[in-house]
LODO-555539 format. One line per field, with one value per residue: x, y, z of N, C-alpha, C in turn. Coordinates in steps of 0.2 Angstrom, whole numbers. Atoms other than C-alpha are relative to their C-alpha. Example, Ala and Ser with C-alpha at 12.3 -4.5 7.8 and 13.67 -1.06 7.14 Angstrom:
residues 2
n_u = 4:-4
n_v = -6:-6
n_w = 0:-1
ca_u = 62:68
ca_v = -22:-5
ca_w = 39:36
c_u = 4:-4
c_v = 6:5
c_w = 0:3
END
This chain:
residues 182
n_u = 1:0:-1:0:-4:1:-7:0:-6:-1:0:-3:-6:-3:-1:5:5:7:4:-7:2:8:-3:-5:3:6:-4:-5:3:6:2:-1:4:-2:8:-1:-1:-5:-2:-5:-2:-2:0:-1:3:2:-4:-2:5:-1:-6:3:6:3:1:-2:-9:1:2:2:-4:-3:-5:1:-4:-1:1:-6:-7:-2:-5:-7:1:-7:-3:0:-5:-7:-3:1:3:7:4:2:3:6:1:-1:2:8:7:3:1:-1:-5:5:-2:6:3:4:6:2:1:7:6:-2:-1:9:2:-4:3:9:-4:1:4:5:-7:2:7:-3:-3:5:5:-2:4:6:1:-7:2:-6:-1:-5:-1:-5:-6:-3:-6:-6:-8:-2:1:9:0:-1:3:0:6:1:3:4:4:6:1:3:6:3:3:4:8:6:2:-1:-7:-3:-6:-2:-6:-5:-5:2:-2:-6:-2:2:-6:-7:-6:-3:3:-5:3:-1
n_v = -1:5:-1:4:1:-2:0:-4:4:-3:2:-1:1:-5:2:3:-4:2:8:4:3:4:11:1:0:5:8:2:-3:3:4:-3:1:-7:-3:-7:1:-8:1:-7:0:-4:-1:5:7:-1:4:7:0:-2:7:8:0:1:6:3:3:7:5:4:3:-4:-3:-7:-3:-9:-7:0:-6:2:5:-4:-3:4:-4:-5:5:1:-5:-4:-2:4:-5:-6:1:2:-5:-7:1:2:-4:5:-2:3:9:6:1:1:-7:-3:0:7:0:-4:5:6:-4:0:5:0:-4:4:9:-3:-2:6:4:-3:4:7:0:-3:7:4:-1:5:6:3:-4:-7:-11:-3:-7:-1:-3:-5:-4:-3:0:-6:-3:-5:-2:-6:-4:6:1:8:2:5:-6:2:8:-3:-1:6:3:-4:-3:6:0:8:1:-4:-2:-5:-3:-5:-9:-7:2:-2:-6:0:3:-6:1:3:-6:-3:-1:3
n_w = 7:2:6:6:2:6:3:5:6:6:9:5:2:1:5:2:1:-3:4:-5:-7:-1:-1:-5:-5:1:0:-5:-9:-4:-4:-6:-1:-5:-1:2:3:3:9:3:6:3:8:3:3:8:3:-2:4:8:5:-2:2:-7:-2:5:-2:-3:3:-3:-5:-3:3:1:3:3:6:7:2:5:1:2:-5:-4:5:-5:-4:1:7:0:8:1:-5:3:4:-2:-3:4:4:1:-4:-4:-6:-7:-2:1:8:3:1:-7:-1:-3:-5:-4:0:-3:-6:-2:-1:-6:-7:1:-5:-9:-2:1:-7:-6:-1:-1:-6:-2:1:-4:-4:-2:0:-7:-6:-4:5:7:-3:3:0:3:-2:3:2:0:5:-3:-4:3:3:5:-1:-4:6:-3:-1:4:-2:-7:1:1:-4:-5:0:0:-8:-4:-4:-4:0:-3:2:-7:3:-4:-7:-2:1:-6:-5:-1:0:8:4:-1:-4:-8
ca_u = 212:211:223:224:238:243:257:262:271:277:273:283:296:308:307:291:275:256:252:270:262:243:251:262:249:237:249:262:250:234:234:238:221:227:211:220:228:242:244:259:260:270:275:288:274:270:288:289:273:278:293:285:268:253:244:248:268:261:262:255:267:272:284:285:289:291:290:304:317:320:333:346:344:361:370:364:373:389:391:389:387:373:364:364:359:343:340:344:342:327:318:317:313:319:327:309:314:296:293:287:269:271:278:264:251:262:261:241:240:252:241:223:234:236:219:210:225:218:198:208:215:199:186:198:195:178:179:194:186:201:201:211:219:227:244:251:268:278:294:305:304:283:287:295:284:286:269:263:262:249:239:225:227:224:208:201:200:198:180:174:169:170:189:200:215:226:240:254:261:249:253:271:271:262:275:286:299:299:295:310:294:296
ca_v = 294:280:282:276:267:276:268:279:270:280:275:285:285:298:300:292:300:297:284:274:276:271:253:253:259:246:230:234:247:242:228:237:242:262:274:290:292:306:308:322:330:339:347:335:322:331:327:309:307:316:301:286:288:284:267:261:258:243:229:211:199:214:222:241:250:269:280:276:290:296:284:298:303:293:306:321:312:312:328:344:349:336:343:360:354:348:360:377:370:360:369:351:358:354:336:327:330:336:355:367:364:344:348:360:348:333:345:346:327:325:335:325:305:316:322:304:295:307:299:283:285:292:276:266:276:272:256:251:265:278:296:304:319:327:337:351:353:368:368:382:391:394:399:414:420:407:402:386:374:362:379:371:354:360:370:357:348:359:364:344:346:325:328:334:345:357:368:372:387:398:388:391:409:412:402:415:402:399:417:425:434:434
ca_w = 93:81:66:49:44:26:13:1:-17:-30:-48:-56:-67:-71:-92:-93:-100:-97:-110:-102:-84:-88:-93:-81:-69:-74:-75:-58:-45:-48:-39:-23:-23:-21:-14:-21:-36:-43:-61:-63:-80:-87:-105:-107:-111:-128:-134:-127:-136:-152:-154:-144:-149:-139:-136:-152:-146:-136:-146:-142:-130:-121:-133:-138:-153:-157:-171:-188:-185:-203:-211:-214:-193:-189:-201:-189:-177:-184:-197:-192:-211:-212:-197:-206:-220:-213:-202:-212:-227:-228:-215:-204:-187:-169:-164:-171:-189:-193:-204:-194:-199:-196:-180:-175:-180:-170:-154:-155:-159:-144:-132:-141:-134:-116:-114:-122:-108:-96:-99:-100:-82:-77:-83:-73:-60:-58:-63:-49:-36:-33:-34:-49:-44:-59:-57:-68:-66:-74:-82:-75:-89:-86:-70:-79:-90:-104:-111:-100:-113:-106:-103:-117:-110:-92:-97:-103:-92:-78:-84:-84:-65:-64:-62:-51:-54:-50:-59:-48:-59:-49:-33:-34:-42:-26:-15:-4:-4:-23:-29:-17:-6:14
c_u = 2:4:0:8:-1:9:-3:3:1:2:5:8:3:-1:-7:-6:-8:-1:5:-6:-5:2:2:-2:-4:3:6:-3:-6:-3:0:-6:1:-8:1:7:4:1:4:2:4:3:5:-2:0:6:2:-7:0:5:-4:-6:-5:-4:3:8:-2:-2:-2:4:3:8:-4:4:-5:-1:5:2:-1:6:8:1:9:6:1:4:7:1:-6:-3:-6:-5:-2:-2:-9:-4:-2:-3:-8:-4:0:1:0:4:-6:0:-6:3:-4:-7:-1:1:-4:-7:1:-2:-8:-2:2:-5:-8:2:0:-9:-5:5:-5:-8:2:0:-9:-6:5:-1:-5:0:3:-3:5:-2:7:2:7:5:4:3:4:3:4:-2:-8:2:5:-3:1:-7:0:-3:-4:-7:-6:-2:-7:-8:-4:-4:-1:-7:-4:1:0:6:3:8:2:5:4:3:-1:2:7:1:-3:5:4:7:2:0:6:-3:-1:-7
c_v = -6:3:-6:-3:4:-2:3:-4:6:-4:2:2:6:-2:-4:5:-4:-5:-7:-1:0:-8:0:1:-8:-5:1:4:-1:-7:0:4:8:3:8:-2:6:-1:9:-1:5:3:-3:-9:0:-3:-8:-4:-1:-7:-6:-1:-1:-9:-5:-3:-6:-5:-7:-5:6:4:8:3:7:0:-2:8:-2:-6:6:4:-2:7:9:-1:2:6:6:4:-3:4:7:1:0:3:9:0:-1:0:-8:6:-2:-8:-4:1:1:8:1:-1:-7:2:4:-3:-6:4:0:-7:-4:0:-5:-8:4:1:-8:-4:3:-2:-8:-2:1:-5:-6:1:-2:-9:-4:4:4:6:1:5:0:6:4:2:4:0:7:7:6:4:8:4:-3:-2:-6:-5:-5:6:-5:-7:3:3:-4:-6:2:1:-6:0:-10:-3:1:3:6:1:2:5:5:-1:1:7:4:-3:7:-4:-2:8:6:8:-2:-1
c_w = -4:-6:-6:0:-9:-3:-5:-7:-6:-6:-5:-3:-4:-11:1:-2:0:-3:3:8:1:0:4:8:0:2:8:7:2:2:7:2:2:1:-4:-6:-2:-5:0:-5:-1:-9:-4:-3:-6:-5:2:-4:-9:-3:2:-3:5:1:-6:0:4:-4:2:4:3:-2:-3:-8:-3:-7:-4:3:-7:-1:0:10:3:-3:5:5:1:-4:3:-6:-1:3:-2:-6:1:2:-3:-6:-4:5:5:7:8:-3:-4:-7:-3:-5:5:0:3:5:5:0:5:9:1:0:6:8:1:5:10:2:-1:6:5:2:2:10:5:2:5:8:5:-1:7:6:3:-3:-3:3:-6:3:-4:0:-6:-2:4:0:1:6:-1:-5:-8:-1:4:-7:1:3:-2:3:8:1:0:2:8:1:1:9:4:0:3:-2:2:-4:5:-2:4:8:3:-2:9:8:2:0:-6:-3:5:5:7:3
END
């Protein structure tokens, strides 16, 4: 029998999120000429998203910048009183210091940078010649009956038949060795 030789490289970085590992694809794996492609997402991209932002944190000479933290954020930090303040008081909501509707709108515009990322990765795709094969990995939590927050994302692009993915929520609720079935 004739085998293939197959090197495997792993691209990715703990803490990184999809708009992070499109450049990061482009500029350090696709030179390696890969034939198959893994993009693992998960619902820590929306928060890494909501503070970093999305291509717009690439700035020209290969320098990065985030989101403004409000000016008074250093202050949470240090003062429990302050932090309750913000929090309790003035309704700021979660660690990303939005109100509950900004932070409900920054979680939809979050999810719109993942899905236009994910045509991004895709057009490259074709252009470079590898198969995409997206990856939908759960937190914990989903795997308990927490909604899957990538659920919407997911769809979405399940139903465009010129991608490939897969959810593993259903693949592991079905596992006997993760699910505690013999």
């Amino acid at each position: 029998p004739v085998y293939e030789q197959i090197c495997t490289l792993n691209g990715g970085i703990s803490g990184n999120d999809i708009v992070y590992a499109y450049m990061s694809f482009k500029e350090t794996l696709l030179p390696y000429k890969p034939k198959v492609v893994l993009l693992v997402l998960n619902a820590s991209d929306v928060g890494d998203i909501i503070i970093r932002g999305g291509m717009e944190r690439f700035k020209p000479g290969g320098s990065i910048r985030y989101r403004n933290p409000p000016v008074w954020e250093m202050l949470c930090e240090v003062s429990v009183i302050f932090r309750h303040f913000i929090h309790d008081v003035l309704k700021y909501y979660t660690t990303y210091y939005y109100k509950k509707a900004e932070y409900e709108q920054s979680i939809q515009k979050a999810k719109q940078v993942i899905i236009s990322t994910i045509y991004d990765f895709k057009k490259l795709s074709e252009e470079e010649h590898f198969s995409l094969i997206l990856v939908f990995n759960p937190y914990l939590d989903e795997l308990s009956g927490a909604p899957q927050r990538l659920q919407d994302v997911y769809l979405q692009i399940s139903a465009d038949t010129s991608l490939n993915s897969i959810n593993l929520h259903d693949e592991f609720l079905n596992s006997p060795q993760l699910n505690g079935n013999p």
